[in-house]
PATORTOR-558665 format. One record per residue: x, y, z of N, C-alpha, C in turn; residue in three letters. Coordinates in steps of 0.05 Angstrom, whole numbers, plus 5000, padded with zeros to 4 digits. Example, Ala and Ser with C-alpha at 12.3 -4.5 7.8 and 13.67 -1.06 7.14 Angstrom:
526448865156524649105156526449345156ala/525749555142527349795143525850015157ser/
//
This chain:
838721784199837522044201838522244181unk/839722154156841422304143838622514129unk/839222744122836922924108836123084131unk/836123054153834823244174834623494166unk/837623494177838023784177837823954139unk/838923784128838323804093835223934091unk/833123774107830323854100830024074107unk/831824204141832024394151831724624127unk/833924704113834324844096832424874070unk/831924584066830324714038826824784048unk/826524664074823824794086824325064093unk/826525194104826525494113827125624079unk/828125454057827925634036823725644023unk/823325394039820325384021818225614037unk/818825644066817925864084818226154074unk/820526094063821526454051819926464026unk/818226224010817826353991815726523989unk/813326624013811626784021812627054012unk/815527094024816927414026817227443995unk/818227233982819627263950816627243938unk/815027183948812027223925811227533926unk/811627663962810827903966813728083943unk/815028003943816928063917817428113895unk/816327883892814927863855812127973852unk/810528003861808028253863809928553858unk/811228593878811628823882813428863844unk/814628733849815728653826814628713799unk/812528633795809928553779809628993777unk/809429073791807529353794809729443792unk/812929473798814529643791815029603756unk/815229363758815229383725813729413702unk/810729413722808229623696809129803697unk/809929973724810730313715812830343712unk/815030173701817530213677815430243647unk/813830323646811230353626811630733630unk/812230863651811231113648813431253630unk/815631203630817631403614816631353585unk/816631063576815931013541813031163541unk/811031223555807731213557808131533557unk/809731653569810331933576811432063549unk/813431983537815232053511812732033487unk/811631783492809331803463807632003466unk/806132053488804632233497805432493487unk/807732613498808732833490808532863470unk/810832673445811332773416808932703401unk/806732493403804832523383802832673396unk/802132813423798833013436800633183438unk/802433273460803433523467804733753438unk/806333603422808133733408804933843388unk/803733633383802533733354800333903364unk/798133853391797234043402797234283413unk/801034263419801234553435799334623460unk/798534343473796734403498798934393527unk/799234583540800434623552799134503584unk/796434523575795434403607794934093603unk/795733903576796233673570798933593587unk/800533743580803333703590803133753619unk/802833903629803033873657800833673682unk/798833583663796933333673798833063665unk/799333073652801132793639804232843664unk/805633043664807533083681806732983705unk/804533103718804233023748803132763753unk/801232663725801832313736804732123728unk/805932253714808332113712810032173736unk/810432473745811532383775809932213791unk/808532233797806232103818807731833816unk/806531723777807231433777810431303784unk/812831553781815031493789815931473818unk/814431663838814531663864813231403880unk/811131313865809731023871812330843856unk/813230903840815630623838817830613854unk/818830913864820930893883820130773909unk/817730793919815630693941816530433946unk/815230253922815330073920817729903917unk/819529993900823329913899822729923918unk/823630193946823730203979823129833990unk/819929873987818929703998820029333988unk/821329413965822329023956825529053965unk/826229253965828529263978828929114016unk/825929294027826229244054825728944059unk/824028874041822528584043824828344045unk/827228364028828528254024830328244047unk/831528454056832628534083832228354103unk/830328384109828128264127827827904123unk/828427784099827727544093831127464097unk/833327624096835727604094836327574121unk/835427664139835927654173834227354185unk/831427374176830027194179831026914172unk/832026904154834626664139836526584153unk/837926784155840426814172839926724202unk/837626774220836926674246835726484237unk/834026344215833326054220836425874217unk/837225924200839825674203842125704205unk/842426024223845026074216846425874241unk/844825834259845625594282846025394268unk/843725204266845624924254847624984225unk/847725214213850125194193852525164212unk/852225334233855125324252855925044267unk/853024924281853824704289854224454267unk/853224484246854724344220857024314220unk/858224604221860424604213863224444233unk/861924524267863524384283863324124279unk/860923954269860323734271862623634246unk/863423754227864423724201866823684209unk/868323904230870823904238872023724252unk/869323564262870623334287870623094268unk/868623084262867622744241870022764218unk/871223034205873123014186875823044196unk/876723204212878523144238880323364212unk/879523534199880423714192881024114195unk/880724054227881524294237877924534226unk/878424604253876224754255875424984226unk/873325044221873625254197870525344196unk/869925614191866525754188865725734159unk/866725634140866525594108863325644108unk/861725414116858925474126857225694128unk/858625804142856926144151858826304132unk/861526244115862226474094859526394072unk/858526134072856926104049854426204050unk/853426124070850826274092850926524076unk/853426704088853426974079852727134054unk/854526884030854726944011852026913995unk/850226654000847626543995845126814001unk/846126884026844027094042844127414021unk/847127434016847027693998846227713976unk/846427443952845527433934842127343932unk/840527263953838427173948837627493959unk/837727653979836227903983838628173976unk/840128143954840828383942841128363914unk/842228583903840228543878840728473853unk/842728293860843428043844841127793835unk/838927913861836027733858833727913829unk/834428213835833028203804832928233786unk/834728163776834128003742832727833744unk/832527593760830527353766827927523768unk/826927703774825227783782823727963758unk/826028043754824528213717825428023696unk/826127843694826427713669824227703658unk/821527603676819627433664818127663650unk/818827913651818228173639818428283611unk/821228183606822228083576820228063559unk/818727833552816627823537814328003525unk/813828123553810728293560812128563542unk/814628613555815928853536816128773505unk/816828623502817628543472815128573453unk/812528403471810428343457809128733461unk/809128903471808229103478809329213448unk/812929163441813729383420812029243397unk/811528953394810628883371808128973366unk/805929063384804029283390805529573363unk/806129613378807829873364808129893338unk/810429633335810729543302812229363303unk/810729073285812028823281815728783274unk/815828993260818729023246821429143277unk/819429263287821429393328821329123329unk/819329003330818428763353821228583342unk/820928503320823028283312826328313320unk/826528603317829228693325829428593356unk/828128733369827828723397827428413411unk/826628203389826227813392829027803393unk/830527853363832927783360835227923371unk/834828113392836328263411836228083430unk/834428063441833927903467835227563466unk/834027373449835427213436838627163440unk/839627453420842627403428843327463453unk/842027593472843527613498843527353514unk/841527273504841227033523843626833516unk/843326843489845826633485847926733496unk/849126983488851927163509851527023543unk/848327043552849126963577850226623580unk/849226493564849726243563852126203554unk/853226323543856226233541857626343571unk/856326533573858726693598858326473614unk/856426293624856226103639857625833634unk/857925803603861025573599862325643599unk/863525903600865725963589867526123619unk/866326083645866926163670866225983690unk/864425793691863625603707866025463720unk/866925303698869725213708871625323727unk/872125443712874825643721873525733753unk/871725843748870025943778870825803803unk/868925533798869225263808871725113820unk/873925183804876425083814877525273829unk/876925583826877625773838876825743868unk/873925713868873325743891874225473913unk/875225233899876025093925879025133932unk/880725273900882925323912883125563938unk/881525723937881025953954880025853986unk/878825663984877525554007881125444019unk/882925324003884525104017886925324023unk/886725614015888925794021888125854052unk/884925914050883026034073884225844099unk/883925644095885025394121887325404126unk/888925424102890725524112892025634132unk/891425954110890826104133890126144162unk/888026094167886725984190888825864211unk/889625654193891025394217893925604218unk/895025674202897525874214897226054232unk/894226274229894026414252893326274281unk/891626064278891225874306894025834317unk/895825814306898925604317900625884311unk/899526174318901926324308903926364334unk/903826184363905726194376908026074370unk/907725844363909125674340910925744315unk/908825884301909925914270912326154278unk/911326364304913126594308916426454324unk/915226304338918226224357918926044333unk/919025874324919525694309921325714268unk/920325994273921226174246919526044216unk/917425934227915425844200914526024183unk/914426264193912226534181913826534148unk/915826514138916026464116915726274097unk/915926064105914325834084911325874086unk/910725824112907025794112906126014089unk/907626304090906826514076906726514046unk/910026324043909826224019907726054011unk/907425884018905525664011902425804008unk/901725894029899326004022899026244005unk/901826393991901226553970901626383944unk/902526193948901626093923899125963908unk/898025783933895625813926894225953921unk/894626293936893126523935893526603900unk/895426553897895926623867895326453847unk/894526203849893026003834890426043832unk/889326193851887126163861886326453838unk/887926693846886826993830887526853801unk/889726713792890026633763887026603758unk/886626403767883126263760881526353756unk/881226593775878926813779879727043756unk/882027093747882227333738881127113701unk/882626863704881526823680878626833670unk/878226783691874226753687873127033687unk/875327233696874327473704873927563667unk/876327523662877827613625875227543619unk/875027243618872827203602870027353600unk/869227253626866527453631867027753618unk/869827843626869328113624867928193584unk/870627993573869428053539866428003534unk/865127753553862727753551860627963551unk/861028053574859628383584860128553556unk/862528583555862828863543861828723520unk/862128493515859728453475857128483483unk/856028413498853228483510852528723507unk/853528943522853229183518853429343493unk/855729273483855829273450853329273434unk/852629113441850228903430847229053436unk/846829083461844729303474845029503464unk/846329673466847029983442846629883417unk/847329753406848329683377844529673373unk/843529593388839929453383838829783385unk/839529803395837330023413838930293388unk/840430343380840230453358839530403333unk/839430093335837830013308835030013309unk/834229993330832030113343831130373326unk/831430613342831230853333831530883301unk/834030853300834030803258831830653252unk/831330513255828330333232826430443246unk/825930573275824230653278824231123264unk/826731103254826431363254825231303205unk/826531093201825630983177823230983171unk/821930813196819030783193816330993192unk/818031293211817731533213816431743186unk/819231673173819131793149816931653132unk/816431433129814631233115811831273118unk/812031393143808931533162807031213165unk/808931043177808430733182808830733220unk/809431013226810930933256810931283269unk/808731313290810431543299812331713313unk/812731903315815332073333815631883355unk/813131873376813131843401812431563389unk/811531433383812131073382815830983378unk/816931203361819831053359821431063380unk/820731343396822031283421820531263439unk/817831133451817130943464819530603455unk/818030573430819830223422823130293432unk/824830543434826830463441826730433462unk/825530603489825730593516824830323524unk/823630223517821329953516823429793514unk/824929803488827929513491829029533510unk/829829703506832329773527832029683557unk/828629663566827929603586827429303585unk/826829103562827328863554829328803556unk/830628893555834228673552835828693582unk/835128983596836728993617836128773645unk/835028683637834828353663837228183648unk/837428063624838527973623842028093615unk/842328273608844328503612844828513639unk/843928493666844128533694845628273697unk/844427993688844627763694847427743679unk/847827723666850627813657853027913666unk/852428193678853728383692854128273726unk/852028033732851027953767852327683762unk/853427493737854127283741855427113759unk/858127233765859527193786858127103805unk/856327383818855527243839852627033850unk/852227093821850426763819851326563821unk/854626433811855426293806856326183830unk/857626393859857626423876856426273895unk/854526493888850526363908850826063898unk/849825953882850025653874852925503882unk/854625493887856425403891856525303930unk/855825603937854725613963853225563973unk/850725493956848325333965848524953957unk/850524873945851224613942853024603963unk/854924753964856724593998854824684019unk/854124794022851124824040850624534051unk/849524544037847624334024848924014039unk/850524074029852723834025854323674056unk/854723944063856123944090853623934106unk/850524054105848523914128848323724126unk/847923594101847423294102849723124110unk/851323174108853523084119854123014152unk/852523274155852323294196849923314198unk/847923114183844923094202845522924232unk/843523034240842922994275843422684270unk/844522514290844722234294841122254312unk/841022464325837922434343836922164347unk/834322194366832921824365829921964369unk/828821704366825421844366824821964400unk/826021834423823721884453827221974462unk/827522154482828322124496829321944520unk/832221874525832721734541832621754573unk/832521534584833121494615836521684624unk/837221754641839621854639842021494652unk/843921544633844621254634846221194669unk/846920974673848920894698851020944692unk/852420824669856021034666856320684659unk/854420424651856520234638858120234608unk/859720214605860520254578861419974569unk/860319954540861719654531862319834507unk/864419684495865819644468865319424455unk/864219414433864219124417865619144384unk/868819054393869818994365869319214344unk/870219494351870519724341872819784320unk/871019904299874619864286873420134275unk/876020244263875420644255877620644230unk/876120784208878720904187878321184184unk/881021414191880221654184879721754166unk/878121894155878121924117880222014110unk/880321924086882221964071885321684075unk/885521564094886321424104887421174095unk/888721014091888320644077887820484105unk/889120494121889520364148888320454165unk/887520184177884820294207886420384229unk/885020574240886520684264885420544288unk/884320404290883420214309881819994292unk/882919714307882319444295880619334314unk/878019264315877419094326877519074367unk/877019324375877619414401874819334419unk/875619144429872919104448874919094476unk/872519274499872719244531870319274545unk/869819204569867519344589869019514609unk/866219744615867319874642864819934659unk/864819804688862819814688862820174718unk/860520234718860120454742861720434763unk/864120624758865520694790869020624774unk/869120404754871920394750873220584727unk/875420594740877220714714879620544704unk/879620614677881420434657882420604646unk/885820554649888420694639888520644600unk/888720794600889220784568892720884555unk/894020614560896520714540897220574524unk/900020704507900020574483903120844473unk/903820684452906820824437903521064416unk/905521304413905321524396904021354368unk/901421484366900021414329898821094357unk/897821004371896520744370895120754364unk/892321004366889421064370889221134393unk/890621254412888021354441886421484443unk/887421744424885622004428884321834406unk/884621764383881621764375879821524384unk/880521304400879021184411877821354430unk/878221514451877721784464875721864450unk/875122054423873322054411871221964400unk/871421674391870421534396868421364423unk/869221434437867121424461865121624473unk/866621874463864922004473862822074445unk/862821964429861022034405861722204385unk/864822334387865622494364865922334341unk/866522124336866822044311865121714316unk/864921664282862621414283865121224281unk/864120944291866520704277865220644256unk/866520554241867120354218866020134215unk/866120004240865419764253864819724276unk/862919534283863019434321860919704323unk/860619764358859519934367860720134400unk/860120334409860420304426857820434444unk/856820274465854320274490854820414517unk/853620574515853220824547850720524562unk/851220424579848820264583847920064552unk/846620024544845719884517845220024502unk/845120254498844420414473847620574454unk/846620534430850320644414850220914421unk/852320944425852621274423852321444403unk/852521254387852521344354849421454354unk/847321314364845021364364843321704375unk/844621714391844121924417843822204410unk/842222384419842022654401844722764412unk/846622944403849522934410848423104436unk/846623374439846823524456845423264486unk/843123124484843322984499845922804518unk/846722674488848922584513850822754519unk/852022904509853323184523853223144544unk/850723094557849223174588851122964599unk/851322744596852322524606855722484603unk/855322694594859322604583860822874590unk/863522754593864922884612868122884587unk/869423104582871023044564873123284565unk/875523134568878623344567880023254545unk/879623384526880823304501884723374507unk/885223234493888823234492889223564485unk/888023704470889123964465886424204475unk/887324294500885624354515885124604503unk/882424704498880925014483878424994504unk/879025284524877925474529875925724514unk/874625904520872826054497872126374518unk/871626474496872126794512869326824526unk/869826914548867726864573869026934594unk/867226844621867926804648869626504650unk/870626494675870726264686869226054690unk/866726174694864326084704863126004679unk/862826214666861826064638863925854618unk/865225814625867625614608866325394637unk/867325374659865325154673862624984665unk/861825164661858025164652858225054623unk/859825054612860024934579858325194571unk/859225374575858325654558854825714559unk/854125584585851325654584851925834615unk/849825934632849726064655850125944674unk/849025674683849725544696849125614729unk/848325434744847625454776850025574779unk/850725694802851925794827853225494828unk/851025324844852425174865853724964854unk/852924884817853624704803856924784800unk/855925054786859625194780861325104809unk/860225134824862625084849863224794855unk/860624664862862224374863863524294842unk/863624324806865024204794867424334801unk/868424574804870424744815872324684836unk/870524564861872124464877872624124878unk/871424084857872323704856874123644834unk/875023964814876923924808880224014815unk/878424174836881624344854882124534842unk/880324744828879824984820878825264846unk/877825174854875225304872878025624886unk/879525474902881025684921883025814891unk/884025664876884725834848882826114829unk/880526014830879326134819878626404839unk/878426384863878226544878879726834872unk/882826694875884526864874885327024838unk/883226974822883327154803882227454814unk/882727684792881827924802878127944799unk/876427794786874527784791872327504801unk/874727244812873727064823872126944791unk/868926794804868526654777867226854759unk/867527084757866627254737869827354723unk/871327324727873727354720873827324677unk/874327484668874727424630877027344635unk/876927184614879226984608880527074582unk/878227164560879627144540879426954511unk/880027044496879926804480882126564485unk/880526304478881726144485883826084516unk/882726324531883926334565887026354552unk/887226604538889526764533890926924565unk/888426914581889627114605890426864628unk/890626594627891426434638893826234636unk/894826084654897125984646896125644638unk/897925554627897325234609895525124633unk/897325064660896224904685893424984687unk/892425334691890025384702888325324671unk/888425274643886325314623885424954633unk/888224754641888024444636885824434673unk/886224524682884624474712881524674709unk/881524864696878324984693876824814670unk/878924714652877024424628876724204641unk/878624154669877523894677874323954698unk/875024234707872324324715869924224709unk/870624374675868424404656868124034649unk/869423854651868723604639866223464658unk/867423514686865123444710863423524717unk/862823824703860823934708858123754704unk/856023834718853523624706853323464721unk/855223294732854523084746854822804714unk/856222764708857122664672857122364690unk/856122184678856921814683859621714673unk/860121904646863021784635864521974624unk/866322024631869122124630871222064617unk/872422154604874322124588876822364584unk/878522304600880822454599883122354587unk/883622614560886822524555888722644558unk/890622604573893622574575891522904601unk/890622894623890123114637892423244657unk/894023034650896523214673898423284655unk/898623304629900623394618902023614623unk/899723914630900724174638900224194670unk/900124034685900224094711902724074724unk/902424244747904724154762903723854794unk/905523844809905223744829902023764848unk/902624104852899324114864897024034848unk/896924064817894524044802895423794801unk/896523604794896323334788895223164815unk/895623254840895023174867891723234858unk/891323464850887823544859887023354833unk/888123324820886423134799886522794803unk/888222694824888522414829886622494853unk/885122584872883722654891880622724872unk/880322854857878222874837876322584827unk/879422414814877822184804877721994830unk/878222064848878721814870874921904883unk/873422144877871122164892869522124861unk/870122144835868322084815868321844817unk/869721624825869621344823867821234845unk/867921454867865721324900863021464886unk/863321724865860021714861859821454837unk/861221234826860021144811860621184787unk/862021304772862921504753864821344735unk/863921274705866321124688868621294685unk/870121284680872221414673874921254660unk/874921354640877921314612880221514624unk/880621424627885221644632886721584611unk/887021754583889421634572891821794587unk/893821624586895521734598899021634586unk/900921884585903221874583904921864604unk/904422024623906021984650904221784672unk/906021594686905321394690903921434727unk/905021774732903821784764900521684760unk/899121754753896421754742894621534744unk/896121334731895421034728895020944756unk/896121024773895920884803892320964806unk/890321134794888321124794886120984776unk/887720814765886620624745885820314763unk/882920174752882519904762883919764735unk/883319834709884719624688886319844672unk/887919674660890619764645889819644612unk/888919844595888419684568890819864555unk/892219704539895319724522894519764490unk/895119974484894319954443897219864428unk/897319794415899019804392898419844360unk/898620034346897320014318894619994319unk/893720094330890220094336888919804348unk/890619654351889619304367890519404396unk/888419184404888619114433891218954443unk/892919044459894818944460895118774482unk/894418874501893518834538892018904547unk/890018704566887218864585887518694602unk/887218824632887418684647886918904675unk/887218794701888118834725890719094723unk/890719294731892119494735895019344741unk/895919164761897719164775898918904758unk/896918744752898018514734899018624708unk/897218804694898218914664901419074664unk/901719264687903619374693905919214700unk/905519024714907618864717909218644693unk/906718644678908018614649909918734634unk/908919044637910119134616913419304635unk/913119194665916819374674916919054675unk/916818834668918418524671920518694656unk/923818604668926218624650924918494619unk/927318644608927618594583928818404577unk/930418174593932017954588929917664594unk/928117774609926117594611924017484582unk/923917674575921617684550922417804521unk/925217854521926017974497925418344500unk/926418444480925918754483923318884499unk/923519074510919919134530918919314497unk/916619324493915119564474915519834480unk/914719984459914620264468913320304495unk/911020174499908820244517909420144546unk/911719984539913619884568915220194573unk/916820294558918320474566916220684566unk/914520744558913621054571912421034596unk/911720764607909620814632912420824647unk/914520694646917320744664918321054662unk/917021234649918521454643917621614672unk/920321774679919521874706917022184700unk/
//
């Protein structure tokens, strides 16, 4: 299904092109009446001056305001148009750019980041501000040029070979900054994450005394990053200023051959300065384009990772909607490499589970759990093999559909600023009666009570106003909500105490009588006593599957019996 969402984008750019035609019209009529100042000046110096008609001049005056108040009209009006196409933009994709982007964060396992919507942003400013017209008066260029050659062949040529050289000026400014741009902008992106990931972990970086390296580190990049930019900046900047050079330098050669031609009585008063106003209004698109490079270069850069990153996260989707599944899960000979990676993080992992049992998931630190974990629930694709909700891959499944069906406590538990109720609800509104039974089947319900606003209670970002125990018991809430077939919990008692670890061995003991798959990875070994099989990782292989009580008894056999026990012997013994 790769291109989906890709088509997404370049269809909502082919939709906008309605607004950008009402654009280029408008466009079209503001730049006939860049005609009234040169049309006005000739008027004057060859009728007004030599007639001395005074009621000439003030008829010519009031349609040249007129004609200037109809161009401010109209600017107004391409200004608003654009506005308007910039919002319109922004609400067709500013959603899947975002869910792109989460989709980007899980499948790349590179920490969350909005890069997406900074590009969005940056795409949206340069296509409706007015960095868009020079594109828009370029094609104007000509009509002016060919207008002075009207005037006189000898303007005209000056004004070819004015135009000419700017173009080339712009074409170099574009080799001669591209680069540099380009490298700039991903070093700036990798300071930005940076960033980012230090402020996420600044409980850490502060107790821990990191705030000076991380700072270091990311000002150096920061400073690699302005090197780059400032070089491209140098450059561009000599570019501009020869341009302008160059524009003056014309436009008074302009006037001189036209004040030459004057004398020659080959050219009049008001034709020489019509032909100068006339250049001057020829070159400044590409003079703009020049002066707007940057952020063209920008816009394009941002419309390729765009680009890049939807296609990247098109919809796995399927054509019909599914049956809602029973909760069997098979594994067939799954194997996973993280990018960037040499070695598979899981080899070849096949199990069944069928409705109602749960299977313990342990293993020594680095085996694969959590991302086998992910892997089941459809965060990341394998490599190899498959894994089946009932017979269908997960891989297959529109993600928000199976959502519905899946149930998930990730190892590093994130909450979201809201209610209670809405962190239950997976951030939608959610029944009353739904919020409560998942509430009380996770041993939330009399907790939640006793907040100061019960389930309307703010939490906060990230359930900043809660303690570790209450964010890990309102996510296991949130995992059951729905009525989910399969479940997947990792390491869920890590921040509990005694009472929450009780309500969560009571939890899965009634998801298993409704029928309910359920995965436990688990480090502390109280837990496991709610497991039917015991599957053991090592290095991403299957190590042990079996019978809960048989597998376990494997791995506490003394150590004199069988040689040294594994890691995965000593942590399920850990008290």
């Amino acid at each position: 299904m790769k291109g989906l969402t890709n088509t997404l984008l370049r269809e909502t750019l082919a939709a906008s092109r309605g607004g950008f035609a009402a654009v280029a019209v408008f466009s079209l009529f503001i730049n006939v009446l860049m005609l009234t100042a040169p049309l006005y000046m000739l008027q004057v110096f060859d009728r007004v001056l030599t007639s001395h008609s005074v009621e000439t001049l003030v008829m010519l005056t009031l349609i040249a305001g007129a004609a200037l108040l109809a161009l401010a009209a109209l600017d107004a009006l391409r200004g608003t148009i654009l506005v308007r196409i910039g919002t319109w933009l922004d609400g067709r994709i500013g959603g899947p750019v975002l869910a792109a982007s989460i989709t980007a964060a899980v499948r790349k396992g590179d920490g969350a980041t909005v890069q997406g919507l900074r590009d969005l942003s940056t795409l949206r400013t340069f296509l409706t501000g007015p960095g868009i017209f020079p594109v828009m008066d370029a094609p104007w260029t000509p009509i002016f040029i060919a207008v002075i050659f009207m005037l006189h062949p000898i303007l005209g040529w000056i004004s070819l070979a004015g135009a000419l050289l700017l173009f080339g000026l712009a074409f170099s400014n574009e080799v001669a900054t591209r680069r540099l741009l380009g490298r700039a902008g991903g070093v700036s992106v990798a300071a930005l994450h940076q960033a980012e990931a230090a402020v996420r972990n600044a409980n850490a970086v502060e107790a821990m005394g990191m705030m000076p390296a991380l700072v270091g580190r990311w000002h150096a990049r920061n400073v690699e990053a302005l090197a780059l930019q400032s070089g491209a900046s140098m450059r561009s900047g000599g570019i501009t200023a020869l341009s302008k050079f160059a524009r003056l330098a014309l436009q008074i050669g302009v006037l001189g051959t036209g004040a030459w031609l004057v004398i020659l009585n080959e050219l009049t008063p008001g034709a020489m300065i019509a032909g100068s106003i006339l250049m001057s209004r020829a070159l400044a698109p590409v003079e703009q384009a020049i002066g707007t490079w940057r952020s063209m270069i920008a816009a394009r850069g941002a419309y390729e990772r765009e680009r890049e990153q939807l296609d990247e996260s098109a919809p796995r989707g399927q054509a019909m909607p599914l049956p809602p599944p029973s909760g069997r899960l098979t594994v067939e000979r799954m194997s996973f490499v993280h990018p960037g990676a040499e070695a598979p993080s899981l080899r070849a992992v096949s199990f069944q589970l069928q409705p109602g049992e749960t299977l313990g998931l342990i293993g020594p630190t680095a085996a694969g759990k959590t991302t086998l974990g992910q892997l089941l629930v459809g965060n990341l694709v394998p490599r190899a093999g498959h894994v089946r909700l009932d017979a269908m891959d997960v891989a297959q499944w529109e993600a928000e559909d199976l959502g519905r069906h899946i149930g998930y406590l990730p190892q590093d538990v994130e909450l979201f600023g809201g209610t209670v109720r809405e962190n239950i609800a997976r951030m939608e509104k959610g029944e009353a009666d739904a919020v409560v039974a998942a509430a009380r089947l996770a041993g939330v319900h009399d907790m939640t009570l006793r907040l100061p606003k019960g389930y309307d209670t703010e939490i906060g970002e990230g359930g900043a106003a809660l303690s570790g125990g209450q964010r890990q018991r309102i996510a296991l809430a949130r995992a059951v909500y729905g009525s989910p077939r399969l479940i997947v919990l990792d390491e869920p008692n890590a921040n509990l105490d005694g009472e929450g670890e009780e309500a969560l061995v009571k939890a899965i003991g009634v998801l298993r009588e409704n029928r309910v798959s359920i995965v436990v990875i688990a480090h502390r070994p109280s837990i496991l006593q709610t497991a039917d099989k015991i599957l053991v990782l090592r290095a991403g292989a299957v190590q042990d599957l079996g019978p809960r009580d048989e597998v376990l008894a494997k791995l506490i056999r003394p150590a004199g019996a069988r040689g040294r026990p594994p890691d995965a012997d000593r942590r399920v013994r850990e008290p």
